[in-house]
N, C-alpha and C positions, 0 to 999 in steps of 0.2 A: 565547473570542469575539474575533473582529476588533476592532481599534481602530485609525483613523485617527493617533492619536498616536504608533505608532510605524511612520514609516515605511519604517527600514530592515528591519524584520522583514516588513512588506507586500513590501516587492519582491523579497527573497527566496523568500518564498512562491509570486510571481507566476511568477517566473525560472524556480520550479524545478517547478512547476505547468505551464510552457509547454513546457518539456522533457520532461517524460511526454507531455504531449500532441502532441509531435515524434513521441518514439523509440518510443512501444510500437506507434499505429499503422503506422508505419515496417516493424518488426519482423513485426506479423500483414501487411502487405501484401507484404512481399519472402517469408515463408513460402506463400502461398495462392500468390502470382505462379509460386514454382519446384513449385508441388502438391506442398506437404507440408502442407497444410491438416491433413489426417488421421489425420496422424501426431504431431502436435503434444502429444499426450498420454503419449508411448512415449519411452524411452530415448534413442532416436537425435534427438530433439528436444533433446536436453542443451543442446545449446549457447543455446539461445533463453532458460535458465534463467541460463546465466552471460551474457548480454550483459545481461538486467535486474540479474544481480549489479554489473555493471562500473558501467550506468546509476546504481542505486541507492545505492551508493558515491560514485561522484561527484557526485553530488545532496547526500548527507551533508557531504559536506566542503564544497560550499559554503555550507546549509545552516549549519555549525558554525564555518564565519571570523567569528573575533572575538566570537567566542560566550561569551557570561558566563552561561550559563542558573545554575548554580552559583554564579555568584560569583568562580570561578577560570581561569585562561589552562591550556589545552589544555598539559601538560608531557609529553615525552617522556626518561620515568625508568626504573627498575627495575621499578616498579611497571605498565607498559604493558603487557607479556608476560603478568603476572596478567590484567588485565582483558580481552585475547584469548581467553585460555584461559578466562575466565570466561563471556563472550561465545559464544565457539563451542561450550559446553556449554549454555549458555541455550537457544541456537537449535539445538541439537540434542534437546532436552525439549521444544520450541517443535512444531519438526517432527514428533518422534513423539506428541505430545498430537494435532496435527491427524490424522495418519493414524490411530489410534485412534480420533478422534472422526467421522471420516469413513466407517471401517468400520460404527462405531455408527449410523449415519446413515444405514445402506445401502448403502453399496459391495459389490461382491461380497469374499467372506470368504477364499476359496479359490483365486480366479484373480485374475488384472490386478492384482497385487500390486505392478509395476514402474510402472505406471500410475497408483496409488496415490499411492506414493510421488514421483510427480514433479507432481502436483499440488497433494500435503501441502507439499512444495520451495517451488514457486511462490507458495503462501499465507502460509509464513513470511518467503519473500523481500519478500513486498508488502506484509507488516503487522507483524510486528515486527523484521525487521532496520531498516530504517529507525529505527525509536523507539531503537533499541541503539545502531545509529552517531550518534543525536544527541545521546544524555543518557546513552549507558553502561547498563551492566545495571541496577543498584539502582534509578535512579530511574524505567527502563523497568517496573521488577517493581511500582511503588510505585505507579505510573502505571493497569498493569495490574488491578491490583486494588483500586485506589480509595483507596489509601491519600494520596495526592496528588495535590492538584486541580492543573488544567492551563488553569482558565480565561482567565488572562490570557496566555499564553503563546501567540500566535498561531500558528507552528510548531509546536509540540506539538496543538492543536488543528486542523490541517491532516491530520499524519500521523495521530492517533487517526481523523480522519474518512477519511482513507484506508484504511486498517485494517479499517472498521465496512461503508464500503460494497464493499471486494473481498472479507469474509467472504458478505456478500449478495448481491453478484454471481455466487459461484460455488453459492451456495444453491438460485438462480433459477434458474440455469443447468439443475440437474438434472431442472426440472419437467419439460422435453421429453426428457427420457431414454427413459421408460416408453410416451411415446404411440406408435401403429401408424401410425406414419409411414414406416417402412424407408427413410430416410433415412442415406446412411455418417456424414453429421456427429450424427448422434445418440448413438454408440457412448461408451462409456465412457472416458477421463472429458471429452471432447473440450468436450461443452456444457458440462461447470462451469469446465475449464481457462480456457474464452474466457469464460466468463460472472466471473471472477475480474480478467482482463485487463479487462473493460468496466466492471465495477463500479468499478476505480482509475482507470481511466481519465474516468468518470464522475466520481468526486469532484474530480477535479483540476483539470475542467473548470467544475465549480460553486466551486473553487476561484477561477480565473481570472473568473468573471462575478460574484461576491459583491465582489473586490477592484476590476474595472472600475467595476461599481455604486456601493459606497462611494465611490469619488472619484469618478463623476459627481455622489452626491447630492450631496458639500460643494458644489458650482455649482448644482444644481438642484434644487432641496431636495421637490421634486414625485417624486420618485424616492425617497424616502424607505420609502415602503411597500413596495416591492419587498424593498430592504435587511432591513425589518419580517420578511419572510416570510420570508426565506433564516437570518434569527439566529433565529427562532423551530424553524427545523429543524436547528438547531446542536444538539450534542450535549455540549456540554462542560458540564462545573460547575461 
């Protein structure tokens, strides 16, 4: 949950909250402007996958300045090479859980297999590498499965809520798959891809207006109920 006490984790969050909500519309507008709207799901979309790489990275590491979530200063030892290696095998189990769970879920089984797999990409890029670049694998896994709580951790409660609603956003997305609309943006996996992008982008944004809120209510304390209703759709524990 938010807490106005710690405010260098609030502006953080803010900072890094306002820069999603820069680069990824950014991103879908220079895509749709040069018509590649509809390709955005397809292989040769690759690079739209690495500039959220690059984005989401850099978000980490500012994120992670002077970061004690542990207890300890960020060392770069013998021991760093391990947690790569550890790290890009998480998110590769990470990736193929999704594409597994997305077939299970209806994808087609047989075709658009490239397609698949570049939305499985994009769903780990947006929900668990982030948690990996700011806490490391163990306590992302620990995280994951309930083993540790993240509620006073305002950061951590940001990226779990980004997480929770680009899994739902690309969920959503699929509804219009099926309908008889013959529409080209209906095609496979085009609505879950953007419905993934809206969904994070969506959190980041209820990010930015829970953190504006808070600090309006400490002066306006009439504003309080709003704050009420945004921590009651908080997810943390």
């Amino acid at each position: 949950m938010f807490s106005l006490n710690n405010q260098l984790e609030l502006r953080r969050v803010t900072i890094s909250s306002l820069n999603t909500c820069i680069y990824l519309p950014s991103i879908v507008t220079i895509v749709s402007y040069k018509g590649l709207l509809y390709s955005i799901g397809n292989g040769s979309s690759f690079y739209v996958l690495v500039l959220i790489f690059i984005a989401e990275l850099l978000k980490s590491f500012y994120l992670s300045s002077s970061n004690d979530i542990q207890g300890k200063k960020i060392k770069l030892n013998k021991n760093r090479a391990g947690d790569i290696v550890k790290s890009f095998l998480f998110l590769l189990g990470t990736l193929t859980s999704f594409f597994v769970g997305i077939i299970l879920f209806g994808a087609p089984v047989l075709d658009y297999h490239e397609e698949t797999l570049m939305l499985s990409t994009l769903l780990t890029l947006l929900t668990v590498f982030p948690l990996i670049a700011y806490t490391g694998v163990e306590s992302s896994m620990q995280l994951l499965f309930g083993v540790r709580s993240y509620a006073k951790d305002t950061v951590i409660d940001m990226l779990v809520t980004n997480a929770l609603l680009t899994v739902c956003g690309a969920w959503l997305g699929a509804i219009v798959i099926p309908l008889d609309w013959n529409t080209p943006w209906q095609q496979w996996p085009i609505p879950c891809y953007l419905g993934a992008i809206g969904g994070y982008l969506l959190a980041n944004v209820l990010t930015v207006l829970k953190v504006t809120l808070m600090s309006a209510a400490y002066k306006y304390p009439s504003l309080n109920f709003l704050v009420n209703i945004l921590n009651k759709l908080c997810i943390s524990k």
